[in-house]
C-alpha positions in Angstrom: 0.0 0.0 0.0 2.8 2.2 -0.1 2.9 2.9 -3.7 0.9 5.5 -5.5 -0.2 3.7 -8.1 -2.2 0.2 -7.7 -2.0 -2.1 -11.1 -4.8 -4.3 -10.6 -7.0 -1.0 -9.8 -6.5 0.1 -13.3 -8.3 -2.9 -14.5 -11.3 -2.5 -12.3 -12.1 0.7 -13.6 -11.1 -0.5 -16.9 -14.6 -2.8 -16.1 -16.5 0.0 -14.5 -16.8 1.6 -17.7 -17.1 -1.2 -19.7 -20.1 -2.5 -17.7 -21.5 0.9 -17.6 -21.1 1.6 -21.5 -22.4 -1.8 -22.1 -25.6 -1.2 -19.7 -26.2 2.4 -21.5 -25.5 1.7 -24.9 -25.8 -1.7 -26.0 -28.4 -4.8 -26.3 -28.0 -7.0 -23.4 -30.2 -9.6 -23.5 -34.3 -9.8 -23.3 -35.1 -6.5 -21.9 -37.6 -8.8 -19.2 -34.1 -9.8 -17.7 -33.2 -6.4 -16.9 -29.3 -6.6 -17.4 -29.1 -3.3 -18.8 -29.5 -1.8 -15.5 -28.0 -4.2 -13.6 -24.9 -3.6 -15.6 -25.2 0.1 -15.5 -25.9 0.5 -11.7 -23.1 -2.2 -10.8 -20.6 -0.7 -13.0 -21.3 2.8 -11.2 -20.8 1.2 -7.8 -17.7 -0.1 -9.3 -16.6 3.5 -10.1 -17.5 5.2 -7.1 -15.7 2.3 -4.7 -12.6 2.8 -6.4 -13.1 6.7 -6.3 -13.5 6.3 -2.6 -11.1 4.2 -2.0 -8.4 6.1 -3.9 -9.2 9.4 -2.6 -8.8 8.0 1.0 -5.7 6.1 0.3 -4.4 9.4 -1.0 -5.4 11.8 1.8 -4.5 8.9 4.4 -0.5 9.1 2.8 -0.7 12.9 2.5 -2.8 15.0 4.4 -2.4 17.8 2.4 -5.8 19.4 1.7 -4.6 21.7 -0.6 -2.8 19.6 -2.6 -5.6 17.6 -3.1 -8.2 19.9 -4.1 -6.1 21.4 -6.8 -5.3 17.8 -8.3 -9.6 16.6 -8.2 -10.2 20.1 -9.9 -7.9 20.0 -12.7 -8.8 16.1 -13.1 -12.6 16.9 -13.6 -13.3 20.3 -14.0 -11.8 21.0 -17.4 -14.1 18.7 -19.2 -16.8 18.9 -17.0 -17.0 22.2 -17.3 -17.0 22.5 -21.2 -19.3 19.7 -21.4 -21.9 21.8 -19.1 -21.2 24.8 -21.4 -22.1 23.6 -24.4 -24.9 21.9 -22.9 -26.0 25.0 -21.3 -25.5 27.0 -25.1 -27.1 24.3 -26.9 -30.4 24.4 -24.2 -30.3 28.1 -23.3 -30.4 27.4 -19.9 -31.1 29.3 -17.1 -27.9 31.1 -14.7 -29.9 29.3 -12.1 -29.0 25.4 -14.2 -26.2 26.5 -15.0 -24.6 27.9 -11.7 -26.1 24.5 -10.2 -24.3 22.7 -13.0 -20.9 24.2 -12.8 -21.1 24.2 -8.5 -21.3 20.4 -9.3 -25.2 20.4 -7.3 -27.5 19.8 -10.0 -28.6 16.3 -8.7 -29.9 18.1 -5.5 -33.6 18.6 -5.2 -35.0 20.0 -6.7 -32.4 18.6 -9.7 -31.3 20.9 -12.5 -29.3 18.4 -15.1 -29.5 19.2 -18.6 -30.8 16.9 -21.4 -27.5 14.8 -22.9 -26.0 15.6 -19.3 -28.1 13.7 -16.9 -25.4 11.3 -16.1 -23.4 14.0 -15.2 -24.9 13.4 -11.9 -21.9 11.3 -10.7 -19.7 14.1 -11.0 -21.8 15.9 -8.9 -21.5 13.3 -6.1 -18.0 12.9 -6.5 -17.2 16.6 -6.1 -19.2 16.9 -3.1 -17.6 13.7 -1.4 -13.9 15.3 -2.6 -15.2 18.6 -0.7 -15.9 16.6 2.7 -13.5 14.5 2.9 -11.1 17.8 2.6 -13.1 19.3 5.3 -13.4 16.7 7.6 -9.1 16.0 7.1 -9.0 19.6 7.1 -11.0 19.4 10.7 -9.7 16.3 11.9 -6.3 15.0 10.2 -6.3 11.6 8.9 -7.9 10.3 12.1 -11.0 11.9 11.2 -11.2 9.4 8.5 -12.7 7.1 10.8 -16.0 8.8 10.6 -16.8 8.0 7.2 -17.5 3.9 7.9 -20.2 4.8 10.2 -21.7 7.7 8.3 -21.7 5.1 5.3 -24.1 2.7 7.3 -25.6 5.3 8.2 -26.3 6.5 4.7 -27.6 3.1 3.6 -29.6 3.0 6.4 -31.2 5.8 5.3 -31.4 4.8 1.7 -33.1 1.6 3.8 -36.2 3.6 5.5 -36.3 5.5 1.8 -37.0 2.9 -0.1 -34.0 4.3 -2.5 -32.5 0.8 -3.9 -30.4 3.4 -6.7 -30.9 7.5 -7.1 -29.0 10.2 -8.1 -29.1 12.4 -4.9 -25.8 12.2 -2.8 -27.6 11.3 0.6 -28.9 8.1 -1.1 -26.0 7.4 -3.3 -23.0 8.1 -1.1 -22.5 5.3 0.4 -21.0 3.4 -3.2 -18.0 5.9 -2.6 -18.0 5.7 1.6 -17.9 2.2 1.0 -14.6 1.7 -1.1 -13.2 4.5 1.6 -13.7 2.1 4.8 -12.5 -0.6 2.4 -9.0 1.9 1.9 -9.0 2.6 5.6 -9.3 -1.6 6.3 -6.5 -2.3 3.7 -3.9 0.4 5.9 -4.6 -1.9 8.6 -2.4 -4.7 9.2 -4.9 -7.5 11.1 -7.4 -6.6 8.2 -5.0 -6.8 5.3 -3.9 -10.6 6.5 -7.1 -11.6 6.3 -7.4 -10.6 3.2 -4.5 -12.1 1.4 -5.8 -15.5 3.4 -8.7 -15.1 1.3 -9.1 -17.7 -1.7 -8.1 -15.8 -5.0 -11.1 -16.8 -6.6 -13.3 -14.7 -4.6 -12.7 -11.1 -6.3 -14.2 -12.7 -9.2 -17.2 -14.1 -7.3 -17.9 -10.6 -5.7 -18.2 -9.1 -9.1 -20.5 -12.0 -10.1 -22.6 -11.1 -7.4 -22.3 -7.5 -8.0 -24.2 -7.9 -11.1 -26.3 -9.6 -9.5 -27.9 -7.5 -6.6 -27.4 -4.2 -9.1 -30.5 -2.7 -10.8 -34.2 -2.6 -10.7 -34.5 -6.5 -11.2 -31.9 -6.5 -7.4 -34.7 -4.9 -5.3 -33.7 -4.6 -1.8 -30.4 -6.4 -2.9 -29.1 -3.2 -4.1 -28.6 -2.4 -0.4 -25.7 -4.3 -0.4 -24.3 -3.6 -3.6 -21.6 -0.8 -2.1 -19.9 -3.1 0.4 -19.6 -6.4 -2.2 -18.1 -3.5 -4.8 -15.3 -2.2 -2.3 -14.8 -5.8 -0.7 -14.3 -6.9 -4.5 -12.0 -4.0 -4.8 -10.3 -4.2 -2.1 -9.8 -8.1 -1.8 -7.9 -8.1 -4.9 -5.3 -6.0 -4.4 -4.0 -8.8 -1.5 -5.4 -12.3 -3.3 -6.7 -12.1 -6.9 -6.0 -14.7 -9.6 -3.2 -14.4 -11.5 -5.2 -14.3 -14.8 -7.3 -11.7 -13.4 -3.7 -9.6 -12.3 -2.5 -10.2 -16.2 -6.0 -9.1 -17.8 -6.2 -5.9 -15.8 -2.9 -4.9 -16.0 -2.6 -5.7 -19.7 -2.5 -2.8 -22.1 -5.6 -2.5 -23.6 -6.8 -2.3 -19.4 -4.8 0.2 -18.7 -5.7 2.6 -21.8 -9.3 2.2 -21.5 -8.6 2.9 -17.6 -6.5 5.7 -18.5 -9.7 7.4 -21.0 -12.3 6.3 -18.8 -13.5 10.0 -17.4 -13.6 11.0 -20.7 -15.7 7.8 -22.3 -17.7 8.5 -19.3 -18.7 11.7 -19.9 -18.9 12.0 -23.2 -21.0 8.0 -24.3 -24.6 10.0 -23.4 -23.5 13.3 -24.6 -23.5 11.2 -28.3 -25.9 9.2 -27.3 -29.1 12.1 -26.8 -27.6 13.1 -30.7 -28.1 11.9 -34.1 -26.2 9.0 -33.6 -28.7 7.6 -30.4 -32.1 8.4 -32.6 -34.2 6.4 -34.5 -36.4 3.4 -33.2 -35.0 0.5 -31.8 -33.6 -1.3 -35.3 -32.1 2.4 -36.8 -30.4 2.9 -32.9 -28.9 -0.2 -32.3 -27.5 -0.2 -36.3 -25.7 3.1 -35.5 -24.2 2.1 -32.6 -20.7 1.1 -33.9 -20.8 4.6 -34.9 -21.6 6.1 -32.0 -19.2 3.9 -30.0 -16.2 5.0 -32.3 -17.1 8.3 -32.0 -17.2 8.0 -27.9 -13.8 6.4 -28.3 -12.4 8.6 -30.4 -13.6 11.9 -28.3 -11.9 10.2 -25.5 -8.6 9.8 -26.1 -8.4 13.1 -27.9 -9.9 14.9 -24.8 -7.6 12.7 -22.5 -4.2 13.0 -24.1 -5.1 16.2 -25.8 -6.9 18.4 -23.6 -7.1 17.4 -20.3 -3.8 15.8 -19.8 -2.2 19.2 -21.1 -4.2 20.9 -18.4 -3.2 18.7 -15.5 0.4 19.0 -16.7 0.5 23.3 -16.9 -1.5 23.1 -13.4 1.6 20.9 -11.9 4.2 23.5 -13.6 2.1 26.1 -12.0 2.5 24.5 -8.3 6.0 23.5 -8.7 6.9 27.0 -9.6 4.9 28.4 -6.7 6.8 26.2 -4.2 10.6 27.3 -6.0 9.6 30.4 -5.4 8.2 30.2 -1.6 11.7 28.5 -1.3 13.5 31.5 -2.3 
């Protein structure tokens, strides 16, 4: 746990994505069986464990508030932002949608997403878990941490008494992020990182099955569990996975769809709600090579062409700032 970087983490969001493009954009079976969704919601637990976890691996290595803020804003306000702007030109919406937009709080009640940006939800939740989790380190130091295993019960308690199996508002949502953060907290721990390399290296892949599983409208009240099987799956692999599982998602093509994920994120329903998602079912599903080319291709321009730029000027800024404090 000492290193930065995690290899077998790039493949799980490698599979967040993929299970969430798949459950968006493509044909998965009778639509009775409801895998779409499960997909889709699964994949987004996926997502939000490993943001949780990372963020609180981070913060638990470097307590530097700051330091963290600037790197989460340059990571996903440059697109986010255009994306919103367009959006926002192409709709003529409001300063009221579109201050809610760019503040990252348009899936609060009453919610203010704008068509082709609905999904731009989970950015909203991840900003505002990035924002407490400074303010509580900020508060507290690392120690302070420790709060976010309860308040995720709590939370799913909550989404318990609401009824809210999946939504889009933070206080019935959070807990897929507070989730892979106790799981980031466990892993620091030596008693609870032995038990987890004792576990059988088969059983990563049967948490994702089951993942799948108790995701989605066809889930029910399963999906009350889904945040703590995503982060156990997540964090159970980093100390006993198989070894085909550790070559597949450290492999190449893992790592580069890892690498453009954001980006595929973002922009797969942006297409979608365009030309290339009309048409009934038959003309859709036959322009779907298209759209997913497209998504692909937006991607890794953005990613290696835009945002990575961005992220590299915003580190020459800060390491200029610090030479000169030194002076």
């Amino acid at each position: 746990m000492a290193s930065d970087r995690i290899e077998i983490l790039d493949g799980w969001r490698a599979v967040s994505i993929l299970f969430v493009l798949a459950g968006h954009l493509l044909p998965m079976g009778p639509a009775a069986w409801k895998i779409n969704g499960s997909l889709a919601v699964g994949g987004m637990a996926l997502f939000f464990a490993l943001s949780g976890f990372l963020i609180t691996h981070f913060l638990l290595e470097r307590a530097d508030v700051a330091e963290f803020l600037r790197r989460r804003l340059f990571r996903i306000v440059p697109l986010g932002w255009s994306v919103m702007l367009v959006l926002a030109i192409v709709h003529g919406a409001g300063a009221g949608t579109i201050a809610a937009n760019l503040l990252f709080v348009a899936n609060l009640p009453p919610t203010r997403l704008m068509p082709g940006g609905e999904h731009l939800w989970s950015l909203c939740v991840e900003a505002q878990f990035y924002l407490g989790a400074a303010l509580l380190v900020a508060a507290g130091g690392r120690r302070a941490l420790w709060l976010l295993p309860p308040l995720c019960v709590l939370v799913t308690i909550g989404r318990m008494i609401a009824g809210a199996e999946y939504s889009i508002v933070t206080w019935l949502r959070i807990d897929d992020i507070l989730a892979g953060a106790t799981m980031a907290l466990l892993c620091g721990r030596p008693r609870a990182a032995a038990v987890m390399r004792r576990a059988p290296s088969w059983l990563p892949v049967l948490l994702l099955a089951l993942l799948v599983a108790v995701s989605g409208e066809r889930a029910g009240s399963l999906n009350f569990v889904r945040p703590y099987i995503a982060a156990a799956a997540v964090g159970i692999s980093i100390h006993s996975a198989p070894d085909a599982m550790r070559r597949l998602y450290a492999s190449r093509p893992a790592v580069y769809i890892a690498t453009i994920s954001y980006a595929l994120y973002v922009f797969h329903m942006l297409f979608e709600a365009s030309w290339l998602g009309s048409g009934d079912r038959l003309v859709k599903y036959a322009k779907r090579p298209l759209l997913l080319i497209a998504t692909f291709a937006a991607a890794h321009l953005s990613t290696f062409h835009f945002e990575r730029p961005i992220i590299a000027w915003g580190k020459r800024r800060r390491r200029l700032a610090a030479a000169r404090g030194r002076q």
